[in-house]
VMD Tcl script that builds the backbone (N, CA, C; Angstrom):
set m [mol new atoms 213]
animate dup $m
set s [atomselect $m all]
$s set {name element resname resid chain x y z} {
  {N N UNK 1 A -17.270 -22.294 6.364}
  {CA C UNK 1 A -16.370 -22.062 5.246}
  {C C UNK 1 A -15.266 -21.091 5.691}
  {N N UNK 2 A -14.236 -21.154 5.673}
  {CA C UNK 2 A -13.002 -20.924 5.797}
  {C C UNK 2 A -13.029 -19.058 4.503}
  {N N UNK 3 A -12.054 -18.703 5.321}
  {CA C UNK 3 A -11.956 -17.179 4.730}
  {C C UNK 3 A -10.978 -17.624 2.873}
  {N N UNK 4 A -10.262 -18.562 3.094}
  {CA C UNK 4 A -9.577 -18.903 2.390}
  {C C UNK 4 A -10.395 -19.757 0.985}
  {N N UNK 5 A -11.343 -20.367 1.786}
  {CA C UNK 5 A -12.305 -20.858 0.570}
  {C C UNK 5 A -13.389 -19.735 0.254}
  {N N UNK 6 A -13.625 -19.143 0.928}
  {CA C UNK 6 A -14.276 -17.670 0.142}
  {C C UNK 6 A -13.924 -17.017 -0.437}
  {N N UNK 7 A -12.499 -16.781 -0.216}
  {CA C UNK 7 A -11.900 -16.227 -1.555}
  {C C UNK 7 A -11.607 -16.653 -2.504}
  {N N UNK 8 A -11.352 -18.112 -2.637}
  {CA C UNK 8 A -11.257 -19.244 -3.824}
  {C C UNK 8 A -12.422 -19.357 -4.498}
  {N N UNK 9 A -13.386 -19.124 -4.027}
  {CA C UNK 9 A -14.675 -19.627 -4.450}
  {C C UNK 9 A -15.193 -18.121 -5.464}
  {N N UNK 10 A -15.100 -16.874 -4.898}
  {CA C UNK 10 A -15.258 -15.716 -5.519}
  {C C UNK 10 A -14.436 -15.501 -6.729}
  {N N UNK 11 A -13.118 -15.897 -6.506}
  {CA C UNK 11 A -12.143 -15.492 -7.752}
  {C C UNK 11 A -12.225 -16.875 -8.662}
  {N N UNK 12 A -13.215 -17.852 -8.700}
  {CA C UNK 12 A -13.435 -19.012 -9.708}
  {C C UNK 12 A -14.305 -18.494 -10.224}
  {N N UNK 13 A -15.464 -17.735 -9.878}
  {CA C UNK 13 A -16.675 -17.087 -10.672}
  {C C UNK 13 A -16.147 -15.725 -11.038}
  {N N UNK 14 A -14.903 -15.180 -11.175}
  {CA C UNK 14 A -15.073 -13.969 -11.460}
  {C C UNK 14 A -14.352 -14.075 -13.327}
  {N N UNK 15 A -14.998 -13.272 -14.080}
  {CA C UNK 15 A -14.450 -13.527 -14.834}
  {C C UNK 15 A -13.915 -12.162 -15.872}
  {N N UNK 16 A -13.690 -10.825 -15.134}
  {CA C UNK 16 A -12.857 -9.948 -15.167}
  {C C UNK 16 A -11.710 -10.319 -15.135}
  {N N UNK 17 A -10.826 -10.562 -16.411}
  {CA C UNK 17 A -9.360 -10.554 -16.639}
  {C C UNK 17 A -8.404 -9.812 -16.255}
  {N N UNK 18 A -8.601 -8.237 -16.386}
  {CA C UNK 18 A -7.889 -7.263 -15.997}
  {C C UNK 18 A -7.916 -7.417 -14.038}
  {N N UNK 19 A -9.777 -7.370 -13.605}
  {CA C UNK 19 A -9.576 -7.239 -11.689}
  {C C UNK 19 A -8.429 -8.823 -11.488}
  {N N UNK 20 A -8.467 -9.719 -11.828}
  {CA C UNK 20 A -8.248 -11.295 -11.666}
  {C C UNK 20 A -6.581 -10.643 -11.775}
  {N N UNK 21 A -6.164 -9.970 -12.567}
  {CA C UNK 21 A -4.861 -9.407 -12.739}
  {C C UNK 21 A -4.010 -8.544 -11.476}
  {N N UNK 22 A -5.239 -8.024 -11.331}
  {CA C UNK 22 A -4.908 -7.002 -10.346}
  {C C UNK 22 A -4.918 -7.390 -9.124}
  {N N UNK 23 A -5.730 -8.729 -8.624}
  {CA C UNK 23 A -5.532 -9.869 -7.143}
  {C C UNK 23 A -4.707 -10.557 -7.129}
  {N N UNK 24 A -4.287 -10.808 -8.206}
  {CA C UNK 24 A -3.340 -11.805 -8.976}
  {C C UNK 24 A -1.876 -11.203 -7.734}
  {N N UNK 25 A -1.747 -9.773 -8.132}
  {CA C UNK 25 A -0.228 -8.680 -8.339}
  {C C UNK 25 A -0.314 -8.522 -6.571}
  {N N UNK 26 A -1.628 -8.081 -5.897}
  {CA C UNK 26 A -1.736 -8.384 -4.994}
  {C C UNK 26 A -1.089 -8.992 -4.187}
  {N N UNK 27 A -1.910 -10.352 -4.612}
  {CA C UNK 27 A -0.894 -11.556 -3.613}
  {C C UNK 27 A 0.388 -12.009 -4.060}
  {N N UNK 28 A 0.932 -11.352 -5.010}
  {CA C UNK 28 A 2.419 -11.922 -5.383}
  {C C UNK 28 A 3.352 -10.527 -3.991}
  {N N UNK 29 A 2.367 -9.289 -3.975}
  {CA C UNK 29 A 2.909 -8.017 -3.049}
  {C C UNK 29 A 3.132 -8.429 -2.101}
  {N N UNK 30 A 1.419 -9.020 -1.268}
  {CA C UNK 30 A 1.422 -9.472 0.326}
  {C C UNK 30 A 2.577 -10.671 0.730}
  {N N UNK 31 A 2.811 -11.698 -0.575}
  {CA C UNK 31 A 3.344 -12.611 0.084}
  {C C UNK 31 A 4.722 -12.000 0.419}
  {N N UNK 32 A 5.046 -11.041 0.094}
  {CA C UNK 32 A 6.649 -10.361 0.697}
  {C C UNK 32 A 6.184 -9.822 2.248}
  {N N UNK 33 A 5.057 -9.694 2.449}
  {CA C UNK 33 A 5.004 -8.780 3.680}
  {C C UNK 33 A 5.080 -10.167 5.133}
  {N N UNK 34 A 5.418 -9.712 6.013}
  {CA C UNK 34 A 5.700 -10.532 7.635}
  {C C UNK 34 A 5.016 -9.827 8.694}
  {N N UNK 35 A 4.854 -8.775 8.263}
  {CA C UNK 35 A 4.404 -8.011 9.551}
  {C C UNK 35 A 3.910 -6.510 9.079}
  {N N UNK 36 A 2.578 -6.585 9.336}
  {CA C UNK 36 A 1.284 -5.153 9.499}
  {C C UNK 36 A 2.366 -4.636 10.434}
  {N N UNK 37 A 2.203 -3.235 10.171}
  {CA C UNK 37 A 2.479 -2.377 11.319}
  {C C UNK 37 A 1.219 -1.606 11.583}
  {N N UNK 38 A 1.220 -0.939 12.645}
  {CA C UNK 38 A -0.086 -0.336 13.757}
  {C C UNK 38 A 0.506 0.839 14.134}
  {N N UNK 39 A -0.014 1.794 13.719}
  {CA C UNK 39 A 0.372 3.242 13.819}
  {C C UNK 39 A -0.706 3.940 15.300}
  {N N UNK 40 A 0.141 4.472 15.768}
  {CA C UNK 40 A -0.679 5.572 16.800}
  {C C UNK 40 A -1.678 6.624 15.789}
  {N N UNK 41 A -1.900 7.323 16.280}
  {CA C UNK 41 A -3.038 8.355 16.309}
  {C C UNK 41 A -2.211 9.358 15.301}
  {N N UNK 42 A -0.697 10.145 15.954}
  {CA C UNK 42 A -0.215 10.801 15.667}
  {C C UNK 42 A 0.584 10.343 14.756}
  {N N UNK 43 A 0.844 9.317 14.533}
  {CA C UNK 43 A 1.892 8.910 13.206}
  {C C UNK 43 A 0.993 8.366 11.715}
  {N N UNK 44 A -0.730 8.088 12.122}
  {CA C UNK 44 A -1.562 8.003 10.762}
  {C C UNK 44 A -1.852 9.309 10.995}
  {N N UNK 45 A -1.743 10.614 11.120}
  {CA C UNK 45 A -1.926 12.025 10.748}
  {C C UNK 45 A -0.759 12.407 9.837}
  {N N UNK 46 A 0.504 11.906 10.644}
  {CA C UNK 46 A 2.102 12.169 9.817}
  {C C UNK 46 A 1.706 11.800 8.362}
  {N N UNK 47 A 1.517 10.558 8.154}
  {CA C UNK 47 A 1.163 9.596 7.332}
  {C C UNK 47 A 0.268 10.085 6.201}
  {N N UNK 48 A -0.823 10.335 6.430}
  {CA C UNK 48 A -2.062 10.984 5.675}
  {C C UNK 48 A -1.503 12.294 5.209}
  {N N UNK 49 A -1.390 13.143 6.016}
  {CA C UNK 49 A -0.710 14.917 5.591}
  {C C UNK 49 A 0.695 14.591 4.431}
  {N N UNK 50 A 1.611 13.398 4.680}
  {CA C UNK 50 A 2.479 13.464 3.744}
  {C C UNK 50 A 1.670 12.320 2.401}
  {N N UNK 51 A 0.875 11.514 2.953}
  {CA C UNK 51 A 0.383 11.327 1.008}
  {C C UNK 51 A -0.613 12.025 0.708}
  {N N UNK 52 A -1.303 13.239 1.356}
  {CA C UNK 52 A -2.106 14.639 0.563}
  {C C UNK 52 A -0.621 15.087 -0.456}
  {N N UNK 53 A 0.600 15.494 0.811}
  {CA C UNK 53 A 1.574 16.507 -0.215}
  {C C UNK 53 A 2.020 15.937 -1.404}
  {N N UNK 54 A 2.129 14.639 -0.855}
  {CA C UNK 54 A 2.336 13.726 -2.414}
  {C C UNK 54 A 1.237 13.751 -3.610}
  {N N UNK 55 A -0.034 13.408 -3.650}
  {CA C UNK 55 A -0.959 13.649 -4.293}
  {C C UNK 55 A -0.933 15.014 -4.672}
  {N N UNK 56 A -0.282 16.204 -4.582}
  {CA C UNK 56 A -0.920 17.408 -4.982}
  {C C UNK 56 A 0.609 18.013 -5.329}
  {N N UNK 57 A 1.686 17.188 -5.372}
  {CA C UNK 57 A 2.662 17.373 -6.141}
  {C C UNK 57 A 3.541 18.679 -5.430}
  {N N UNK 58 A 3.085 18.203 -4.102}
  {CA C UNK 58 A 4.497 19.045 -2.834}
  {C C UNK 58 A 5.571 18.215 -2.656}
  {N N UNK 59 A 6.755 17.456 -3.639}
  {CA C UNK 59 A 7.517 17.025 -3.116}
  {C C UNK 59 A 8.611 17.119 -3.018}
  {N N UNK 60 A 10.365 16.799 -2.561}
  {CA C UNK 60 A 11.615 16.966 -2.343}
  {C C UNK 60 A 12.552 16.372 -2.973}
  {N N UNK 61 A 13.536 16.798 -3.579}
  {CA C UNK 61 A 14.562 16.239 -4.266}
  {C C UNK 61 A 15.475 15.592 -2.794}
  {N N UNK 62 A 15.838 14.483 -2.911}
  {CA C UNK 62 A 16.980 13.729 -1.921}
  {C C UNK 62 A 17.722 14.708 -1.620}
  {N N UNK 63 A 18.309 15.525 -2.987}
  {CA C UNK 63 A 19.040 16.435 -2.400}
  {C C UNK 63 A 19.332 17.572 -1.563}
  {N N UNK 64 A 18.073 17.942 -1.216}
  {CA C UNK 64 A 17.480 18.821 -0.863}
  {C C UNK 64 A 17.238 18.687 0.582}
  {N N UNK 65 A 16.859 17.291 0.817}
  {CA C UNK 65 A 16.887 16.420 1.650}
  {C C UNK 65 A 17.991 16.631 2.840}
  {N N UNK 66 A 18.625 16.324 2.517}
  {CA C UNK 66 A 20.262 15.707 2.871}
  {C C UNK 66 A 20.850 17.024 3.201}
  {N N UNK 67 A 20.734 17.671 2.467}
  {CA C UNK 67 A 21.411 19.087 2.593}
  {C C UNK 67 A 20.629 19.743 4.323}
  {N N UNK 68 A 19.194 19.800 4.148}
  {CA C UNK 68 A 18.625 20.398 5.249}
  {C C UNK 68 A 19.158 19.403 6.530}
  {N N UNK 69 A 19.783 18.012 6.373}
  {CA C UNK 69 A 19.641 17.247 7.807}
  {C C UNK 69 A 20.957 17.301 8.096}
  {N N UNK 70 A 22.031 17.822 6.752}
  {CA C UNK 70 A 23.469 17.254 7.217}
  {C C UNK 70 A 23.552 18.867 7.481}
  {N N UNK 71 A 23.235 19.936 7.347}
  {CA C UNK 71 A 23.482 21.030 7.450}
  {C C UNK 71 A 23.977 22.217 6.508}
}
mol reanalyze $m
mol bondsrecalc $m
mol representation Tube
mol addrep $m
């Protein structure tokens, strides 16, 4: 059986409206995507440390932004 009929076969017996919603939104997301990217070591640390600061509500106005890079 094919990965593709396992997932057909799971989401015919499921009968959660709201999760069925939420696989639904899913695959309308993935089908925009072309290409996974693959992060080194040091760029999923970058990665992780900036969505902690996000989660705990450390974040930057654009303007603020812009100002520190243009000088």
């Amino acid at each position: 059986m094919t990965v593709k009929e396992k997932i057909l076969r799971e989401i015919h017996v499921m009968d959660n409206e709201e999760l069925l919603n939420d696989v639904y939104t899913l695959i309308l997301d993935l089908k925009g995507l072309n290409e996974i990217l693959v992060l080194n070591d040091e760029q999923e640390v970058l990665v992780r440390k900036a969505q902690e600061e996000y989660r705990v509500g450390e974040t930057h106005k654009h303007e603020d932004l812009f100002k520190n890079l243009l000088g």
